[in-house]
N, C-alpha and C positions, 0 to 999 in steps of 0.2 A: 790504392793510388789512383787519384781520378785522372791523372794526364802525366805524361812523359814527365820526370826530372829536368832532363837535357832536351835544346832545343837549339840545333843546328837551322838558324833562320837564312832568311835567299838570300842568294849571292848580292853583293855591292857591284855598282858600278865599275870598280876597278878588282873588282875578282876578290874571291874568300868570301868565306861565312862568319859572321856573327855567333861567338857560340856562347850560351849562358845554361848557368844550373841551376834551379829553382830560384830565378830570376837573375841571380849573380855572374856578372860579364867576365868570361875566363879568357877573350882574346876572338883574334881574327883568323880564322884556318885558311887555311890554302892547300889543303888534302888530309886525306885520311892520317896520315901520319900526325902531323898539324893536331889533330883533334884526338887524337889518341893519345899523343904529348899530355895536352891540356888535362883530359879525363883523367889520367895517370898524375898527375902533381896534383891535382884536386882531392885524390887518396880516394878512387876507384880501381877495386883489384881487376885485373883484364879487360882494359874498356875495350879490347881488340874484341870482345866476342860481344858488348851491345849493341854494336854500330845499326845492326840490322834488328834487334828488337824493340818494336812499336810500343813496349811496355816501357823500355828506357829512354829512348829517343825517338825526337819527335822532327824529322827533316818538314821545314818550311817553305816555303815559295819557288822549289825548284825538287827536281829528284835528288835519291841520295846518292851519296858518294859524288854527287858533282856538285865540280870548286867554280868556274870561271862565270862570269856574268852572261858570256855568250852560252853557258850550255842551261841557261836559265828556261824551263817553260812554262 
């Protein structure tokens, strides 16, 4: 795999992430829960333990696990 599947991209202006799967827009998170939703209906078994593997996801324009547009750096 040359690059993450999943791609938690920076926060929007009005808070949440963008989140897509090999390019496909599954919605707008607004926490880990949020996003574990989406990976889960997408028919990923435990997306609770990718969150933090670099091989699976790929956090864009801000750190992980953070949702709001202020905790954007």
């Amino acid at each position: 795999m040359d690059h993450a599947p999943i791609v938690v991209h920076r926060p929007s202006a009005t808070g949440g992430r963008r989140v897509t799967v090999r390019g496909r827009i599954l919605g707008l998170a607004y926490s880990d829960h949020d996003l574990i939703v989406f990976l889960a209906d997408a028919g990923l078994l435990d997306p609770d333990l990718l969150l933090d593997d670099p091989a699976w996801v790929e956090w864009r324009g801000g750190r992980a696990h953070e949702w709001g547009a202020d905790q954007a750096s």
